[in-house]
C-alpha positions in Angstrom: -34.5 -55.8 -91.4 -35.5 -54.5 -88.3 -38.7 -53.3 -89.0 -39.5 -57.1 -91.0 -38.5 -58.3 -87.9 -41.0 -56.8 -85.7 -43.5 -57.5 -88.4 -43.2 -61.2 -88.5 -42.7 -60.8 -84.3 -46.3 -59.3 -83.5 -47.8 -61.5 -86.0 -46.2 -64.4 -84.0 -47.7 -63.1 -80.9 -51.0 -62.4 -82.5 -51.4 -66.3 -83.3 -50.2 -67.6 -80.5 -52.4 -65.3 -78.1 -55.5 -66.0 -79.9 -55.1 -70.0 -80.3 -53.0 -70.0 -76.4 -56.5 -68.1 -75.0 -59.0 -70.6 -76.7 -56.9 -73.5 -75.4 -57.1 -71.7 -71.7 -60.6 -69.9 -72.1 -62.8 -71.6 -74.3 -61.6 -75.2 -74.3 -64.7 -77.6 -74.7 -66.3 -75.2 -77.6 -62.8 -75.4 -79.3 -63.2 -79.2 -78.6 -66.6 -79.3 -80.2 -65.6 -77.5 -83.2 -62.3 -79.1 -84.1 -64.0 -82.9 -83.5 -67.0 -81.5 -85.6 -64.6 -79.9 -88.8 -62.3 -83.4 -88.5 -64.2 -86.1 -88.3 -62.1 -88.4 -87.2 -61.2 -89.9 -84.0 -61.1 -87.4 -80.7 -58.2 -85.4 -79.7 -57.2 -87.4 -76.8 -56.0 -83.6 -75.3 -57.3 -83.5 -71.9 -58.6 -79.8 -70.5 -55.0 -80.0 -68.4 -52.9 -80.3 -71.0 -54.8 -77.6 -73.1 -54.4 -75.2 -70.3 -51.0 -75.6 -70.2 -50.5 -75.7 -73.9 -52.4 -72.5 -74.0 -50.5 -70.9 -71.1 -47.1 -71.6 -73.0 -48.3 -70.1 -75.8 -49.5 -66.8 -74.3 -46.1 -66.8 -72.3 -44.5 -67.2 -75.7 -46.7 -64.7 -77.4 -46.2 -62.2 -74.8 -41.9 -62.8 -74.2 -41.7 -62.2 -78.2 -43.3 -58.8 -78.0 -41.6 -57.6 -74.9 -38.1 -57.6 -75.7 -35.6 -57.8 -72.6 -33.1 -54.8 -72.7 -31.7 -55.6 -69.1 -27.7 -55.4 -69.7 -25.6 -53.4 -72.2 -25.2 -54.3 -76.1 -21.6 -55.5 -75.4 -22.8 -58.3 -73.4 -25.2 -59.7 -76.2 -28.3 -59.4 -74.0 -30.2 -57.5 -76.5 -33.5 -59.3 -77.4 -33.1 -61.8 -75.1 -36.7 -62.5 -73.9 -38.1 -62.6 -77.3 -35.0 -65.2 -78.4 -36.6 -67.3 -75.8 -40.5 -66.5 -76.4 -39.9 -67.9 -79.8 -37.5 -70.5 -79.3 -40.4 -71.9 -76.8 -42.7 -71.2 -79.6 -41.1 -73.2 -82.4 -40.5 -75.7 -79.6 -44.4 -76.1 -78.9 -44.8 -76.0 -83.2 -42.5 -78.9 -83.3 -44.6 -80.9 -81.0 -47.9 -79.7 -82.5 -46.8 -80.9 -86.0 -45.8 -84.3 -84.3 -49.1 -84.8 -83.2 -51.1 -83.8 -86.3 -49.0 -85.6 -88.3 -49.7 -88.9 -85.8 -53.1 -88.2 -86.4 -53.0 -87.7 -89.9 -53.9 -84.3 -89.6 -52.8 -81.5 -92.2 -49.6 -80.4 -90.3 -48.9 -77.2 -92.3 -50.0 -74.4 -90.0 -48.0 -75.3 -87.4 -44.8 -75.6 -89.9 -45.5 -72.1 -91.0 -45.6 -70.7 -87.7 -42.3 -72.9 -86.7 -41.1 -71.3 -89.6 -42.0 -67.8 -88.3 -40.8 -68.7 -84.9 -37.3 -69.7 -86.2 -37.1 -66.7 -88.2 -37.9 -64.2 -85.2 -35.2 -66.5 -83.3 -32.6 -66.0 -86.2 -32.9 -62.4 -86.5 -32.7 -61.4 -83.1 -29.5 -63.3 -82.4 -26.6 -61.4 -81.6 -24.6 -60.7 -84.1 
């Protein structure tokens, strides 16, 4: 189950560190694209908030992949950075399905990666 694990973990990180970097990097063209494909009224994200959103999720992306080994396997410690990298990550998909379900938006990518998220978290609790 390990190696499953580490799968669905760096596929985690992949999606969160390509959507957290157009948040931070290449906000207004993101902006154009997503008001263009939708239609519907604007995102009523301001450039702050996307930065932040998008620093979280690289922060998240990057904890998941970079497991903390700091104190011995007795103490439970194992893991312990990604637990929290994708407990912050299914935090963020939470909120993100919130708002495109406010919006009416189709909320299903964000409740697969939740999903993914939760499982990571699940897997690499100590046992």
């Amino acid at each position: 189950m390990n190696g499953l694990t580490w799968i669905a973990q760096i596929i985690l990180a992949a999606c969160f560190l390509v959507t957290g970097a157009g948040k931070l990097f290449a906000y207004k063209r993101l902006l154009g694209v997503v008001d263009a494909r939708l239609k519907g009224p604007p995102t009523g994200v301001s450039a702050g908030l996307a930065s932040f959103i998008g620093v979280a999720e690289i922060a998240g992306a990057l904890a998941v992949v970079m497991p903390l080994e700091i104190l011995p396997p007795e103490l439970a410690a194992g893991h312990l950075l990604a637990r929290i990298g994708a407990a912050g990550l299914a935090l963020i998909m939470v909120l993100a399905g919130i708002y495109h379900l406010r919006r009416k938006e189709e909320a299903a990518p964000a409740v697969s990666l939740f999903l993914l998220a939760l499982f990571v978290l699940l897997e690499r609790w100590p046992r």
